[in-house]
C-alpha positions in Angstrom: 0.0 0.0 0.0 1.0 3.2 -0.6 0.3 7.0 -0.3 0.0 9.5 -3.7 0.0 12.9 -4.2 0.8 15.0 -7.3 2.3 18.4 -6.8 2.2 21.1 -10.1 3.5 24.7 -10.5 3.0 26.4 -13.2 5.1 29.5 -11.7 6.1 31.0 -8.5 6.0 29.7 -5.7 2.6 28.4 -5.5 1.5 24.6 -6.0 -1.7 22.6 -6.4 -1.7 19.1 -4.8 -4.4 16.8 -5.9 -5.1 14.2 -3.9 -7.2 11.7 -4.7 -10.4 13.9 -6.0 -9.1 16.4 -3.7 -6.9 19.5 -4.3 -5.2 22.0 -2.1 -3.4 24.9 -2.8 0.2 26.1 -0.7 2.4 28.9 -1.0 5.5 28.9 0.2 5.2 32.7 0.7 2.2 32.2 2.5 0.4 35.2 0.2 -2.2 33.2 -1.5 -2.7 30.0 0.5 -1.4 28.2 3.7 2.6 28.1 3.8 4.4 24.9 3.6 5.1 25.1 7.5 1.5 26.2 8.0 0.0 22.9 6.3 2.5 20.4 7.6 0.8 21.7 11.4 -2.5 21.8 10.1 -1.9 18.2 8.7 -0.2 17.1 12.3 -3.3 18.5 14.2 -5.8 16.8 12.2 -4.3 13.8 12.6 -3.8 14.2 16.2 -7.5 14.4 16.4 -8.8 10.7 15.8 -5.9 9.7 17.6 -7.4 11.6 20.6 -10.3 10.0 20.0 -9.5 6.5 19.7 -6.6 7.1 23.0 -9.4 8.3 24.8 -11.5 5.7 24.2 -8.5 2.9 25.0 -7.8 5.0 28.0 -11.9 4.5 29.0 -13.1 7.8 27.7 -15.5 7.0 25.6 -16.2 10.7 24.0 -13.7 13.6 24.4 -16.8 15.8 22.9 -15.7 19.1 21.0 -11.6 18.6 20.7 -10.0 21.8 19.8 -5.6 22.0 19.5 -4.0 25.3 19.2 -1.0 24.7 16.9 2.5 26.5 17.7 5.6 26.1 15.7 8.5 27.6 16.5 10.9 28.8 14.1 14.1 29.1 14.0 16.3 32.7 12.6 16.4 31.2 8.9 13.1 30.1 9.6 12.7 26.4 10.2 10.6 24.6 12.7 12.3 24.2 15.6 9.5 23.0 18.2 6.2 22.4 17.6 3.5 22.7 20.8 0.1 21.6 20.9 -2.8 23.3 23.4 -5.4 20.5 23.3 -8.8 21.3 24.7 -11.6 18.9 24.8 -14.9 19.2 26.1 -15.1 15.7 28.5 -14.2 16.1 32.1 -10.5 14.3 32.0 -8.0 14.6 35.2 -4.6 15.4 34.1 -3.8 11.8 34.9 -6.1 10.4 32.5 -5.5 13.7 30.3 -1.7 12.7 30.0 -2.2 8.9 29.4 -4.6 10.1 26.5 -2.1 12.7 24.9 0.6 9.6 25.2 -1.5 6.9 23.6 -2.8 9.5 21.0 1.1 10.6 20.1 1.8 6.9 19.6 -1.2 6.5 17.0 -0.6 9.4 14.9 0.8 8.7 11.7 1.9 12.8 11.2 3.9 12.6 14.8 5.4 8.8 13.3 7.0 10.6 10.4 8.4 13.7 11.9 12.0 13.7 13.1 12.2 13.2 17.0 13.0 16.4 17.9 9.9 18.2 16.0 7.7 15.7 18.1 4.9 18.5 19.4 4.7 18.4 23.6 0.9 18.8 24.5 -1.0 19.4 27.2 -5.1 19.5 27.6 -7.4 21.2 29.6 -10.7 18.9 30.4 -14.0 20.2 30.5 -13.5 23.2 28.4 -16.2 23.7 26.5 
């Protein structure tokens, strides 16, 4: 099995990715769509979120509820990422025992976090109950 996504640019520094029947557009410059940095957190959130979900639920929390993460990457002076932080809120009533053994479980089941180089792993924490 494998993944495929085709990438074109007809000039600048814009490109189209279709994937599948899908198609999303990044900038590197970040003037017409997401930057590059921009969609790689977007794409490591989203995938963070049905790994919160099924953690939870193997950590006997059956519904998180309304899941919200405030993505932070840090950059570096020539602008790479340097760290990457997650603020994960979620609308169930977790302690920060059971919060922690859920962010732990979900980091292990993401397939974005998996593919990142150790030191861009994103530290979390959560905040039950929020909503």
């Amino acid at each position: 099995m494998s993944k495929s996504v085709t990438t074109v640019s007809e000039e600048g520094f814009s490109a189209t990715n279709e994937i599948r029947e899908f198609e999303t557009t990044i900038d590197a410059n970040g003037e017409d769509a997401p930057d590059t940095l921009e969609s790689l957190l977007a794409a490591y959130g989203s995938c963070y979120v049905p790994a919160l979900r099924v953690g939870g639920q193997q950590r006997d929390v059956e519904d998180l509820g309304r899941i919200e993460i405030d993505v932070t990457g840090e950059l570096t002076d020539d602008d790479k990422l340097e760290s990457i932080e997650f603020d994960v809120r979620v609308g169930a009533d977790v302690d920060d025992e059971k919060g922690d053994a859920i962010l732990e479980r979900a980091f292990e089941l993401c397939k974005v976090h998996d593919a990142l180089k150790e030191s861009l792993h994103a530290g979390a924490s959560i905040d039950g109950g929020a909503f």
